[in-house]
N, C-alpha and C positions, 0 to 999 in steps of 0.2 A: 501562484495561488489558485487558479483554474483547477489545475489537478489534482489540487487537494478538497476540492470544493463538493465533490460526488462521494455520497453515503459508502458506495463500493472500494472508491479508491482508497478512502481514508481507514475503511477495514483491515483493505489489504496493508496500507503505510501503520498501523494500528498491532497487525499480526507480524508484521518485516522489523517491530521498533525491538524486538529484544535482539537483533543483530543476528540470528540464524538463517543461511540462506536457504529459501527455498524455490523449489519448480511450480510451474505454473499448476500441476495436478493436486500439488500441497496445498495453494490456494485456493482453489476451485469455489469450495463448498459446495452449494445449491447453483450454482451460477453454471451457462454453458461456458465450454472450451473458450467459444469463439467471445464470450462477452469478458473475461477474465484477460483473455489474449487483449482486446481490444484496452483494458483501462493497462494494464500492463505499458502496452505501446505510449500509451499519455503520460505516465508515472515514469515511461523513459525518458521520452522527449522533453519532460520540461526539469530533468534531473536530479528526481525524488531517488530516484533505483539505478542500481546497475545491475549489469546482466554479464555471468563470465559461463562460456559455452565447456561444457566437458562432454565429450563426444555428439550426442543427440541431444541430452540433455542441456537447460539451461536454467541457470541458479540467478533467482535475481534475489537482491540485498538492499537495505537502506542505506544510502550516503547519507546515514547521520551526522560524524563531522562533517562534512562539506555543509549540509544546511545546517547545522549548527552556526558556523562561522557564518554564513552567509546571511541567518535570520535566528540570532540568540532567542533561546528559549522559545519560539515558534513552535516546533515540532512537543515539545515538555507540554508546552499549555493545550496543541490540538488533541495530542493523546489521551490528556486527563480529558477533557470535555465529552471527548468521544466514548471514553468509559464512563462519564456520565449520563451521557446519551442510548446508551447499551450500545454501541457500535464499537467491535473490536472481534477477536476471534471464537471468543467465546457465546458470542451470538452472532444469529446474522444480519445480515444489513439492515437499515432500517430507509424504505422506500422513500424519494423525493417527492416531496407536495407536486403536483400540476396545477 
């Protein structure tokens, strides 16, 4: 739930839900290399994405079923909220209060 919990990551899981894979430069947007690289790495580790290498490149994906099964309807309701919220690919992120 942690790495779903950051405005960025949930863009990125937000722009990954129609099942197209894409590379980290797809992602990018406004954000640097190295901050897109870094929520990528969280969005790994706790088993939102997978990531399959073709040469240089690397294509990361949503494991929708896998969280599906793991947290029914989870991923359905953060998505809508987050197009409620305007957070999704079509804008961009929307900064966390301090």
């Amino acid at each position: 739930m942690f790495a779903l919990s950051d405005a960025t990551r949930l863009s990125i899981v937000v722009t990954l839900s129609d099942g197209v894979e894409r590379t980290l430069n797809e992602l990018r947007g406004e954000h640097a290399k190295s901050t897109v690289s870094h929520h990528l790495k969280v969005l790994r580790e706790a088993g939102a994405i997978s990531v399959r290498s073709e040469g240089v490149r690397c294509f990361n994906q949503l494991r929708c079923d896998d969280l599906e099964t793991r947290f029914p309807g989870l991923m359905h309701f953060l998505i809508d909220q987050a197009a409620a919220q305007g957070i999704g690919p079509s804008s961009p992120p929307r900064q966390n209060a301090v």
